[in-house]
DRENPA-3360 file (N, C-alpha, C; in nm, 2 decimals, always signed):
BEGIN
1 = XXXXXXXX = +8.98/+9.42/+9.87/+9.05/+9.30/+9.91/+9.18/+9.34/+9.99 ~ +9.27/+9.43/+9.93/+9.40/+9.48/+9.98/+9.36/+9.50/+10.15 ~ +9.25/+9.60/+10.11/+9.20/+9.69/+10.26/+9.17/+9.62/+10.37 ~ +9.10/+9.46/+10.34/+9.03/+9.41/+10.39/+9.17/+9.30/+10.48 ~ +9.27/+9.28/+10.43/+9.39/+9.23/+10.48/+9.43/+9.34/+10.58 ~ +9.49/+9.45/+10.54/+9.48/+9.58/+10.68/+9.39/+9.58/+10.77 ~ +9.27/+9.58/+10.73/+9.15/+9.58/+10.84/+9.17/+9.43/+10.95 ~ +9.23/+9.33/+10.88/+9.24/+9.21/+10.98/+9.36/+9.21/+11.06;
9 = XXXXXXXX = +9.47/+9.28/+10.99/+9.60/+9.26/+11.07/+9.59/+9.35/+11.22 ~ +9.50/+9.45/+11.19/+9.48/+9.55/+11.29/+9.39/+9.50/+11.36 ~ +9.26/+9.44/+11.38/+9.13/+9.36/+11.43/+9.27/+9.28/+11.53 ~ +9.38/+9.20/+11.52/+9.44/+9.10/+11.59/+9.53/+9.24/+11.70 ~ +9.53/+9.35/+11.68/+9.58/+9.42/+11.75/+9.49/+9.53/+11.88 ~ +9.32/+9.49/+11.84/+9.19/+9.53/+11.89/+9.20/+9.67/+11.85 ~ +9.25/+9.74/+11.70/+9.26/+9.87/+11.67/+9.15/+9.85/+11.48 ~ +9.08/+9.91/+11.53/+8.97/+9.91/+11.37/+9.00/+10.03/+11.33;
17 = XXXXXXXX = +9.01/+10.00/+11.19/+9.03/+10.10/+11.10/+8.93/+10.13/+11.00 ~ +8.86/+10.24/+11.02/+8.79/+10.34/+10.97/+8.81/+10.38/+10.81 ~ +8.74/+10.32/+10.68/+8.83/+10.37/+10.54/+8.67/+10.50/+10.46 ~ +8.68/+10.56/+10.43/+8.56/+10.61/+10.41/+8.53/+10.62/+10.27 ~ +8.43/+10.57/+10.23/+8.41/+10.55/+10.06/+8.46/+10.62/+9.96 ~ +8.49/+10.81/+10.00/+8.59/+10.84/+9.91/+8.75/+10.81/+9.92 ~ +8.77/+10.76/+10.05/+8.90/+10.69/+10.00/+8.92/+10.58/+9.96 ~ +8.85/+10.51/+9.94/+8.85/+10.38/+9.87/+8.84/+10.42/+9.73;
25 = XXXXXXXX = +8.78/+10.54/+9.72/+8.78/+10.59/+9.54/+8.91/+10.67/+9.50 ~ +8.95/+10.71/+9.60/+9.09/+10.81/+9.61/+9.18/+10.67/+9.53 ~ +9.20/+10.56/+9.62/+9.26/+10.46/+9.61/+9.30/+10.36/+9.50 ~ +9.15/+10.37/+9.47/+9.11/+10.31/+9.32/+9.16/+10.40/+9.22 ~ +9.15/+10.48/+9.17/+9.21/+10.57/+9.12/+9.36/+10.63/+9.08 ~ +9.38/+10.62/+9.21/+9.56/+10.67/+9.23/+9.63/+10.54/+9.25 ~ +9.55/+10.38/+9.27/+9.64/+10.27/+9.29/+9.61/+10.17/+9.09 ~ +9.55/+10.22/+9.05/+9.51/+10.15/+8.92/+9.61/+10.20/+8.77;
33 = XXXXXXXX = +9.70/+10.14/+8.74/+9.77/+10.09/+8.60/+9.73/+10.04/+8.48 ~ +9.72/+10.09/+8.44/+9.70/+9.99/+8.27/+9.80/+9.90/+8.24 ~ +9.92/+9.91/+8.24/+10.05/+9.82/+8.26/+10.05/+9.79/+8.36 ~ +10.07/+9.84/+8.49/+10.09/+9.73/+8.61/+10.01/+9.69/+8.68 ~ +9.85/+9.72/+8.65/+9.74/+9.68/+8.69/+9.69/+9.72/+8.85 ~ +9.76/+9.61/+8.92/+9.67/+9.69/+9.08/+9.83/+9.66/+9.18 ~ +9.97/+9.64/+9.10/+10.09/+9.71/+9.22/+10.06/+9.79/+9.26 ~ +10.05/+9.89/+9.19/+10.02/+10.04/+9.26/+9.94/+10.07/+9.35;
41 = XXXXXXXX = +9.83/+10.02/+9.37/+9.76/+10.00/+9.50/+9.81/+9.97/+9.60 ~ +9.90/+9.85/+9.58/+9.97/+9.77/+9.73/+10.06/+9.82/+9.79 ~ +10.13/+9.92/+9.68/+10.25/+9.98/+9.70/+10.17/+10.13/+9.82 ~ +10.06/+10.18/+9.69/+9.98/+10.33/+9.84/+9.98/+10.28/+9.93 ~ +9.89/+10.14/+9.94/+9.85/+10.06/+10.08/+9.94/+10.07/+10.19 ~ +10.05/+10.02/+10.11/+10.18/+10.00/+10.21/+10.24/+10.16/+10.25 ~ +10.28/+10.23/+10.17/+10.33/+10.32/+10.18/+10.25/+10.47/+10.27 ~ +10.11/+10.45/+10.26/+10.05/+10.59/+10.28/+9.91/+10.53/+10.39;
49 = XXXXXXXX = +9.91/+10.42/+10.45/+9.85/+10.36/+10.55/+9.96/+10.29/+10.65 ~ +9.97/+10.14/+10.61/+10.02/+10.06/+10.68/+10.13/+10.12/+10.74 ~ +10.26/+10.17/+10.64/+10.41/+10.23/+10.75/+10.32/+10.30/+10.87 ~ +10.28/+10.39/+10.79/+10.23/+10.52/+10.95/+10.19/+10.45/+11.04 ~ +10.10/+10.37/+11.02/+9.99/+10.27/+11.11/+10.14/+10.22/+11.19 ~ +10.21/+10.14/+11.15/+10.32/+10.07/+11.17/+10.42/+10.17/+11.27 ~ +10.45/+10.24/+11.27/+10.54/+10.33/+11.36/+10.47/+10.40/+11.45 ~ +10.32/+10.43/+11.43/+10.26/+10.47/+11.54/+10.26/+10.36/+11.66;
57 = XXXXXXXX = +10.22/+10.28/+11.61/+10.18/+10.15/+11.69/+10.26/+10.12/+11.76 ~ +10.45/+10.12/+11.68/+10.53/+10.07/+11.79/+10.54/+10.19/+11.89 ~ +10.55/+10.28/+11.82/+10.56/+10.40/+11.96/+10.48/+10.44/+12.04 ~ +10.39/+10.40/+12.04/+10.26/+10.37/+12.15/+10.16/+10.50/+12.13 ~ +10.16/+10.55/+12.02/+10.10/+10.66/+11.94/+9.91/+10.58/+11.93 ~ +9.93/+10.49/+11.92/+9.79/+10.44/+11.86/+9.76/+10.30/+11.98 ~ +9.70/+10.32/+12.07/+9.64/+10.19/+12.20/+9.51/+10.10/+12.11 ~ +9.50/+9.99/+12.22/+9.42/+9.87/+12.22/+9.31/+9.98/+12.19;
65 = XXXXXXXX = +9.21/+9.90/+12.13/+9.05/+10.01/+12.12/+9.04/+10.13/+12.08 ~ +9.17/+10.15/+12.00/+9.13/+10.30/+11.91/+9.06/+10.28/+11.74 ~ +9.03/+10.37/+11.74/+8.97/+10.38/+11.62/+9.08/+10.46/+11.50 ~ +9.13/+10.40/+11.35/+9.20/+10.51/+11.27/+9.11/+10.50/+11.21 ~ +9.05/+10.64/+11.16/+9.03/+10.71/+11.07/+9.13/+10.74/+10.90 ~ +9.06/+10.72/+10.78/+9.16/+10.77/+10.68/+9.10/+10.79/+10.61 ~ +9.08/+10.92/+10.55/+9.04/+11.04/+10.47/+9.13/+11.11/+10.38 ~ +9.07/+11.11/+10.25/+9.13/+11.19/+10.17/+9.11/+11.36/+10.21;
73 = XXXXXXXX = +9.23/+11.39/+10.13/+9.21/+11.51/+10.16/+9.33/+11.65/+10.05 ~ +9.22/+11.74/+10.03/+9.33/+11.79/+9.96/+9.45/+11.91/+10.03 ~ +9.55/+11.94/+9.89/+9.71/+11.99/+9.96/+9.66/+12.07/+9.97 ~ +9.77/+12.20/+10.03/+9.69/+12.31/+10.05/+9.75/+12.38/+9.91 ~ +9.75/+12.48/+9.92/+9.68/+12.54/+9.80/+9.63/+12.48/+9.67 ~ +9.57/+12.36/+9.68/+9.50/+12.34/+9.58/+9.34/+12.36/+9.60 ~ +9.27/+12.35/+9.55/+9.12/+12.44/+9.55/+9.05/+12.31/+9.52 ~ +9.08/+12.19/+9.47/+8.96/+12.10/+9.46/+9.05/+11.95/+9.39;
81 = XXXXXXXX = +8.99/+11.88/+9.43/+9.04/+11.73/+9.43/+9.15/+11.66/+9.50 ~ +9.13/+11.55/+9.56/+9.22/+11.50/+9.68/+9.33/+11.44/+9.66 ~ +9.45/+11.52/+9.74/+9.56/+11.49/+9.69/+9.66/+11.39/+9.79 ~ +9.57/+11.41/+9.86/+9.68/+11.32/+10.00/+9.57/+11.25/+10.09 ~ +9.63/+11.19/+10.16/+9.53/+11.06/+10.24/+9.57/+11.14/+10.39 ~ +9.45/+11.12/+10.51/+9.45/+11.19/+10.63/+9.41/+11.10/+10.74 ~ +9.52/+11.04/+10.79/+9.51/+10.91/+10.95/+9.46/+10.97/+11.07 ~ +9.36/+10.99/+11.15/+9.36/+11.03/+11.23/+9.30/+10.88/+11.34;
89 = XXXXXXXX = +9.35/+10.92/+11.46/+9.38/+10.84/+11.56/+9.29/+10.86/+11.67 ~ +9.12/+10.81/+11.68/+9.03/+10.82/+11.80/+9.01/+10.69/+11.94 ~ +9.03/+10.78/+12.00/+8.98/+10.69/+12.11/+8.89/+10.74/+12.20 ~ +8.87/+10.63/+12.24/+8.75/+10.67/+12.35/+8.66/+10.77/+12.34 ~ +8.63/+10.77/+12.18/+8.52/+10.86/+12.11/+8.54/+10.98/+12.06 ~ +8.72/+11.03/+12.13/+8.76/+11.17/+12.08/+8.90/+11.15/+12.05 ~ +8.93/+11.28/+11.92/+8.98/+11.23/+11.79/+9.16/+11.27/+11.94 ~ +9.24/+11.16/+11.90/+9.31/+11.16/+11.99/+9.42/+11.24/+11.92;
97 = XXXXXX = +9.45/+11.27/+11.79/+9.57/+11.38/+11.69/+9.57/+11.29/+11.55 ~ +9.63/+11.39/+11.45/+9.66/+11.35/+11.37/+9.75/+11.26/+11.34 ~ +9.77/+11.15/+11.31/+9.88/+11.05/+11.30/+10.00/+11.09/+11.14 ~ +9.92/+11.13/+11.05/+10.01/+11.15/+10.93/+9.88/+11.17/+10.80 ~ +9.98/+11.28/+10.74/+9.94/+11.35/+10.62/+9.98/+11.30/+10.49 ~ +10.00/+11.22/+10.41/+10.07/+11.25/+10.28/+10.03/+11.37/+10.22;
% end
């Protein structure tokens, strides 16, 4: 549901956003509380999508009709399980750079 409010604010900007099933599980996982339930999700949302998304945009990093990409992905020297989220920025069918890493 969170995602699906990102995916609309960007659709009014003609820029689709790309989430891939493991980061929806990344998400689920690293945004879910027993005490605070699903803040923590809105807070990743905000924090480790939207800002980036958000300063690329004004800086003209990210045009009308591109595609973001976000993938998990792990640190580096770690050897297995994903520890950071990975924006990348396509247009016109080729991947135009990385936008931001957590």
């Amino acid at each position: 549901i969170q995602l699906n409010k990102v995916v609309k604010l960007l659709e009014e900007k003609e820029i689709k956003l790309s989430v891939s099933s493991d980061t929806r599980d990344w998400l689920s996982k690293k945004g879910y509380d027993a005490h605070s339930g699903v803040r923590p999700l809105k807070r990743i949302i905000q924090t480790q999508i939207l800002n980036p998304l958000a300063n690329h945009i004004i800086s003209g990093g990210i045009a009308e009709g591109s595609t973001v990409e976000v993938t998990p992905c792990t640190s580096e020297g770690k050897s297995s399980g994903y520890e950071e989220l990975r924006l990348e920025c396509e247009e016109d069918g080729e991947v135009a750079g990385e936008l931001h890493t957590f």
